[in-house]
C-alpha positions in Angstrom: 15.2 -48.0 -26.1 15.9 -44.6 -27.9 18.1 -44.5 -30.8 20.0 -42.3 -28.9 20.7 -44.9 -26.3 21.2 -47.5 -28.8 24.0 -45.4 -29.9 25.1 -44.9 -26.5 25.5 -48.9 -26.1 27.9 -49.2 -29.6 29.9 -46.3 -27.7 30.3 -49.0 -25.0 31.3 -51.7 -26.6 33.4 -49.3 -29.1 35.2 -48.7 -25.6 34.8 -52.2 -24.4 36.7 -53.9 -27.2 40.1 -51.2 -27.2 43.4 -52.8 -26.5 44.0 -49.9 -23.7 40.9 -51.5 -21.9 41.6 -55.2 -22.3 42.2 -55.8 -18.5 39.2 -53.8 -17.7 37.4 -55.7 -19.9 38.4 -59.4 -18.6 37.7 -58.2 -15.2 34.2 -57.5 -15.9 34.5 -53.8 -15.4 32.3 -51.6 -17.6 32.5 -48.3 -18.2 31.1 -45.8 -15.6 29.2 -43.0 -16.3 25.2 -42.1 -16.0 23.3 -41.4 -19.4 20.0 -39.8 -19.2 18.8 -38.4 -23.0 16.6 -35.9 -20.8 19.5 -34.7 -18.7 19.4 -31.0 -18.3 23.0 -31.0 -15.9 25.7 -32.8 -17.0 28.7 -33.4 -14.2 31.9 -33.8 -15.6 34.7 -35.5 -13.4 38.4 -36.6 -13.8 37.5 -40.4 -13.9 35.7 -43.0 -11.5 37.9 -43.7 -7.9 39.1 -47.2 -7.3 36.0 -47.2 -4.8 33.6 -46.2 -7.8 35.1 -49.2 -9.7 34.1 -51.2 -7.3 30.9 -50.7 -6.7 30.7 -49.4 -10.7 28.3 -46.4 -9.7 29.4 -42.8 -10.6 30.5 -40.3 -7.3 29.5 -43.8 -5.2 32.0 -42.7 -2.6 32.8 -39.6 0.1 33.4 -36.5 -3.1 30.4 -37.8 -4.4 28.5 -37.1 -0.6 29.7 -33.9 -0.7 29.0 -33.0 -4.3 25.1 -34.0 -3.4 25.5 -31.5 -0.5 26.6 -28.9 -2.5 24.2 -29.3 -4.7 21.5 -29.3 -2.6 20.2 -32.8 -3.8 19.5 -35.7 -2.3 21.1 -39.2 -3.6 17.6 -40.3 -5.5 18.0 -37.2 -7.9 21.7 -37.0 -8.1 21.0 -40.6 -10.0 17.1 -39.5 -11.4 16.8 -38.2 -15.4 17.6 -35.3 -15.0 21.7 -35.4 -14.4 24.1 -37.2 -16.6 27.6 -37.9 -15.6 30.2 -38.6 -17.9 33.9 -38.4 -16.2 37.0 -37.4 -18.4 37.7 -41.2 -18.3 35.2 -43.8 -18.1 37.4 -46.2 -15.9 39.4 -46.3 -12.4 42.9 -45.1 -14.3 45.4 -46.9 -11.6 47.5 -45.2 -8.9 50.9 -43.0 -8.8 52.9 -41.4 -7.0 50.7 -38.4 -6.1 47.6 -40.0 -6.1 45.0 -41.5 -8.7 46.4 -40.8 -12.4 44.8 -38.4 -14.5 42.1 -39.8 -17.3 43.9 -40.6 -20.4 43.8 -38.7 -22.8 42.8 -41.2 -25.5 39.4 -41.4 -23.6 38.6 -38.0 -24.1 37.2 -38.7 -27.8 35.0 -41.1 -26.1 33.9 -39.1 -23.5 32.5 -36.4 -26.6 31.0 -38.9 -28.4 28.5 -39.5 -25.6 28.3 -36.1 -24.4 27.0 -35.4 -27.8 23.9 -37.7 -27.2 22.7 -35.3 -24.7 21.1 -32.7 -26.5 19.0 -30.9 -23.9 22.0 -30.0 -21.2 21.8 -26.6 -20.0 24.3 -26.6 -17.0 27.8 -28.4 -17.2 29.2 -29.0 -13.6 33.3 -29.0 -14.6 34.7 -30.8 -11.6 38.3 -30.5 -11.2 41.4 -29.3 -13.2 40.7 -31.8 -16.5 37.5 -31.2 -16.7 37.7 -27.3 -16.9 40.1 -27.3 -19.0 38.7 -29.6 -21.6 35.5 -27.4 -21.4 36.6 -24.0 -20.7 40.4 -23.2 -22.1 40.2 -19.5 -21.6 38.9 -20.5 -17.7 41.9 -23.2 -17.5 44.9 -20.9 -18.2 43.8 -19.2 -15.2 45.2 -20.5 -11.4 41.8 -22.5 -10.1 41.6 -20.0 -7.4 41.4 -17.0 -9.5 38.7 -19.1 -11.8 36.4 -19.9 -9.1 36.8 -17.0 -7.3 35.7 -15.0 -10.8 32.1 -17.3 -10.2 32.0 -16.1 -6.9 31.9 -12.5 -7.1 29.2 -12.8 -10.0 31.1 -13.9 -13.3 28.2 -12.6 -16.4 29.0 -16.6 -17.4 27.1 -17.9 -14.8 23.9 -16.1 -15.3 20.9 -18.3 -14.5 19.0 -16.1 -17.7 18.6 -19.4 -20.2 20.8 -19.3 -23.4 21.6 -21.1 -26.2 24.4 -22.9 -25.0 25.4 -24.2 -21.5 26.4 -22.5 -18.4 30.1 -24.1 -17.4 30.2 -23.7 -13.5 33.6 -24.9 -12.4 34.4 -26.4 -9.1 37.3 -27.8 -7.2 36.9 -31.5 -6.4 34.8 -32.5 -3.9 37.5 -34.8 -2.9 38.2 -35.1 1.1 42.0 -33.7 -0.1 40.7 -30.6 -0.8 38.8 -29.2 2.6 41.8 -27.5 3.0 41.8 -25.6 0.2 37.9 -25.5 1.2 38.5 -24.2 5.0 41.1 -21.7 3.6 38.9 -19.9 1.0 35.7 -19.4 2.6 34.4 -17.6 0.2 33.9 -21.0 -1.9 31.2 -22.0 0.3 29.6 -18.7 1.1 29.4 -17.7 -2.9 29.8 -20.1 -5.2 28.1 -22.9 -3.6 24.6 -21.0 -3.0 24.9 -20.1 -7.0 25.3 -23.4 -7.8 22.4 -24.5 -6.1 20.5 -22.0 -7.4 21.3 -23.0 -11.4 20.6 -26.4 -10.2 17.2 -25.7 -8.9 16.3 -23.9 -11.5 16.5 -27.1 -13.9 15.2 -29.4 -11.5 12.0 -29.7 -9.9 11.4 -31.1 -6.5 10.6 -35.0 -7.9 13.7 -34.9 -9.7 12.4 -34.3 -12.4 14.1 -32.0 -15.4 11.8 -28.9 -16.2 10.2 -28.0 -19.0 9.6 -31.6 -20.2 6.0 -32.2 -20.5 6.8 -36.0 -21.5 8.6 -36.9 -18.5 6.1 -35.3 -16.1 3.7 -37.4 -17.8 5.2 -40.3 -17.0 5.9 -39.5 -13.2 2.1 -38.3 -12.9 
C-alpha cells in the first residue's frame, strides 16, 4: 500500500465516522468512488444512483453503459488504473421531487481531499451540472448547451497538446433522461463525442494501461 492510499483509507473513515453519514454507515454502505494513484482521467459525477449503492460500484448502472460507449472503452478499462472516479458525493443522496438530490454540499471538501491524491491526472471528465461547475466556474455560468456546444466546434481548452494542468471536458449526463436532449442536438454526438474519445485514447493504451508510465507496463509485461 502507497502512502498515498493509506491516506486515501483515513479519508474514508474521516467520511465514515460524520454524523451526516451515520445511516450510511450502520447500513454497511461505504463510500463509492474508484482511486487509482496512476490515474491519468479522472470522471467526475453528481453522486452514486440508488442502483450504484446497491451494488457499491461506480457508473454500475445504464449512464454508466453509455458513458463506456462514449468513451470508447470497454467495462475492464473503465475500472483498470488508469481512470479514477470520484463523484461530487461519495453516497446515493436520497430521492425528491424531481428526481435524485443533488450531492451535498458538505461532501465536496471530501471529494478535494482525494482528488488531491491523484497527482498524475491529465483529463477531467465533468459529468453533469455540479460537476462543471465546481471545476469550471467561468464554463458554469454559461447555459450547458452553449458550454458543450463551445467543445464542439473546437474550444482551444480542449486541445489534446499536453499541458501543465488538466483538460476539463464537460458532458451532459449520460443518464437515460437525457437522450432527448441527446436526439435534439446532434451535434453532441457527431463533435464532442469523437473529441472525447480522442483525449481518451491519447492517455490510454489498448491494455488499459495509462501511458507514459514505464512502472506500470512493467508490471503488466
Amino acid at each position: 500500500m502507497t502512502e498515498n492510499d493509506s491516506a486515501v483509507q483515513a479519508i474514508i473513515k474521516e467520511i465514515e465516522q460524520l454524523p451526516e453519514n451515520k445511516s450510511y454507515t450502520e447500513r454497511g454502505i461505504s463510500p463509492i468512488f474508484q482511486f487509482h494513484q496512476e490515474a491519468k482521467i479522472l470522471l467526475v459525477g453528481q453522486a452514486p444512483g440508488k442502483k450504484v449503492e446497491e451494488s457499491g460500484i461506480p457508473f454500475h448502472d445504464l449512464s454508466g453503459k453509455r458513458l463506456m460507449e462514449w468513451m470508447g472503452i470497454s467495462e475492464a478499462i473503465f475500472y483498470g488504473k488508469a481512470i479514477a472516479i470520484v463523484p461530487m458525493d461519495l453516497y446515493y443522496p436520497g430521492k425528491g421531487k424531481g428526481g435524485d438530490l443533488p450531492p451535498r454540499r458538505f461532501m465536496r471538501n471530501y471529494h478535494d481531499k482525494i482528488v488531491a491524491l491523484l497527482p498524475h491526472i491529465e483529463l477531467r471528465i465533468l459529468i453533469g451540472k455540479y460537476a462543471i461547475s465546481h471545476y469550471d466556474q467561468k464554463g458554469a455560468k454559461l447555459p450547458l448547451k452553449e458550454l458543450l456546444y463551445s467543445h464542439a466546434i473546437g474550444d482551444e481548452a480542449v486541445s489534446s497538446k499536453r499541458v501543465s494542468s488538466p483538460i476539463d471536458f464537460p458532458l451532459v449526463h449520460p443518464s437515460p433522461l437525457n437522450y432527448g436532449w441527446i436526439k435534439k442536438n446532434p451535434w453532441f454526438m457527431e463533435k464532442n463525442i469523437p473529441l472525447l474519445q480522442r483525449l481518451v485514447k491519447e492517455r490510454i493504451s489498448e491494455r488499459g494501461i495509462p501511458k507514459g508510465d514505464a512502472s506500470i507496463l512493467s508490471e503488466n509485461s
